[in-house]
N, C-alpha and C positions, 0 to 999 in steps of 0.2 A: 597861420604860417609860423609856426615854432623851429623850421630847420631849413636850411637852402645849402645845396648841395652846388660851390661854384667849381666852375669847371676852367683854369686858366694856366698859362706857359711856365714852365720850369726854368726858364728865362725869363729877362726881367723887360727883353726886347729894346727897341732904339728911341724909344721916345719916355721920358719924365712923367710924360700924363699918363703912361701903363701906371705906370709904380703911385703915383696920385690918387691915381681912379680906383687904384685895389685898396690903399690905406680908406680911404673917402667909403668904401661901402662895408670892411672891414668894420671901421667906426662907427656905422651907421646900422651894421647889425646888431653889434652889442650893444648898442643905447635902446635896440628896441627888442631889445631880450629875444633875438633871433641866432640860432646857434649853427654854426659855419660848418659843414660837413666836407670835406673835400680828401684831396689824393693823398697829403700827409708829408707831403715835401717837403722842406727846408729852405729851397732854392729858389731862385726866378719870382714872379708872383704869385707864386705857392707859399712861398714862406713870408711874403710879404702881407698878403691879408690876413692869414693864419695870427701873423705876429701883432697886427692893428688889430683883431680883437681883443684877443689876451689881453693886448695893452689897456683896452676900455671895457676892463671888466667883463668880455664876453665867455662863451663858452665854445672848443674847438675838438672835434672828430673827426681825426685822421684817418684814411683807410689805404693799408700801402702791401704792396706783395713785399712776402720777404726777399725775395730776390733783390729790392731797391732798396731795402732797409739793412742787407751784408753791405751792398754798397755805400752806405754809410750817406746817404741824404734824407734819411727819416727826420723827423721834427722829434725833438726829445724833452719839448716844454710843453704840449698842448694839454687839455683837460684829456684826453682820451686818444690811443694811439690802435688802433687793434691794425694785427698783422694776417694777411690773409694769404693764401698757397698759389695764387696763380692772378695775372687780370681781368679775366674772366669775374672771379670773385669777389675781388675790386669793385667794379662797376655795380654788380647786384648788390651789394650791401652799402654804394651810396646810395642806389634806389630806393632801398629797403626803409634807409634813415633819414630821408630828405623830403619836403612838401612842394618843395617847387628845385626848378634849376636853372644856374644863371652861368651864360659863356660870357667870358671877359676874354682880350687876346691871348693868343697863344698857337700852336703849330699843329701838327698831323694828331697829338693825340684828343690837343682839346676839342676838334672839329668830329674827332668819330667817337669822342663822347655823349657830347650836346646830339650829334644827327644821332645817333641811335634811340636818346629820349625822343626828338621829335618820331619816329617812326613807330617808336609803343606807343605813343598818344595816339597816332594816324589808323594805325589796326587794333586801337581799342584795349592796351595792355595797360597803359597808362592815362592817369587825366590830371597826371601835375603840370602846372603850368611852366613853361620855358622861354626864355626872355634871353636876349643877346642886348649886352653893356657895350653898345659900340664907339668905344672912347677914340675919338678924332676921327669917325670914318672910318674902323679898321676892319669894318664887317659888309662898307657897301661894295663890295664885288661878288660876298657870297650872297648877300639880299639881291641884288639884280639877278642874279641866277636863277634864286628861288620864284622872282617874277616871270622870268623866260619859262621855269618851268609850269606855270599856270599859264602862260600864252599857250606854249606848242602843247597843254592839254599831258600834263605827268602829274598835274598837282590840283586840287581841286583847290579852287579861291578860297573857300571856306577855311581850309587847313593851314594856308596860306596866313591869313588873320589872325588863327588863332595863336601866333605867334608878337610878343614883343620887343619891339626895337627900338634906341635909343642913347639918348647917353644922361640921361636924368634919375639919378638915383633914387631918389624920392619918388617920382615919378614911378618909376619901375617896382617898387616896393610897394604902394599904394596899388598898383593893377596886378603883381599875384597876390597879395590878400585878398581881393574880391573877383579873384579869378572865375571864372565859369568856362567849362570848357564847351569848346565847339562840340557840335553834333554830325557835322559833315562828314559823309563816306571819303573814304580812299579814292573809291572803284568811281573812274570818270567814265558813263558807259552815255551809252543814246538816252536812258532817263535821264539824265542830266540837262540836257542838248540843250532846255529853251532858258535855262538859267544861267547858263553859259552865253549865251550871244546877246 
């Protein structure tokens, strides 16, 4: 695990433990010579993790459309800023650069960044591991979701699993290094039937 690609709000949001929870793992990648790969922001807790590693000797890879970087939010202190033409390009080149991915809160863009990892892992495109930082609860509405959808039969249990959740830093840092990804299909068909009920 040499790079994690976090996925979190350009806001800093309404609660103290966001801006906490992002210094706290900031800090805690650069102690463990883990290098932070993310959106490149300045802002929100983008620029807040960004800034806790720097601060503890880490190393930090921005990856920001120019379009966000005329508008003048680009980070202008990290180890590495690359500027790319669209976000589309964005997102494949944190793929490209990251061993695992981690959502902390944040709004419409962090939610269809993280789900779209989970759906390369799910058909097979991907086998980095993916972990939600769920500081105070801010992730159980979309976790009971993800459980409805393995009830009413959208999500095989297996895929389901092989997801972590949490608010224990360490913890979550210990389980994608010894990650192993699941094996379980997409396709929930009639072979499935008796391991389902």
């Amino acid at each position: 695990m040499r790079s994690i690609c976090v996925y979190c709000g350009s806001n800093s949001g309404a609660r103290p433990a966001y801006i906490e929870q992002a210094v706290a793992l900031g800090t805690r990648m650069a102690r463990d010579g883990i290098r932070l790969v993310y959106g490149g922001g300045n802002i929100g807790l983008m620029g807040t993790i960004a800034d806790a590693v720097l601060a503890a000797g880490g190393e930090v890879t921005g990856i920001i459309p120019k379009q966000l970087v005329d508008m003048e939010v680009a980070h202008r202190g990290l180890t590495e800023l690359e500027v790319v033409g669209s976000m589309h390009e964005r997102k494949l080149r944190m793929f490209d650069l990251a061993d695992g991915f981690v959502a902390m809160p944040g709004g419409f863009g962090t939610l269809e960044e993280v789900v779209e990892m989970l759906t390369w892992r799910q058909l097979g495109i991907s086998d980095k591991p993916c972990a939600f930082l769920d500081v105070e609860g801010y992730y159980q509405p979309l976790i009971a979701m993800m459980d409805r959808m393995v009830e009413e039969r959208f999500l095989h249990p297996g895929q389901r699993a092989d997801l972590w959740t949490g608010q224990d830093i360490e913890a979550m840092l210990g389980w994608m290094k010894t990650y192993e990804p699941a094996h379980a299909t997409k396709w929930l068909s009639e072979k499935h039937s008796r391991e389902l009920r």
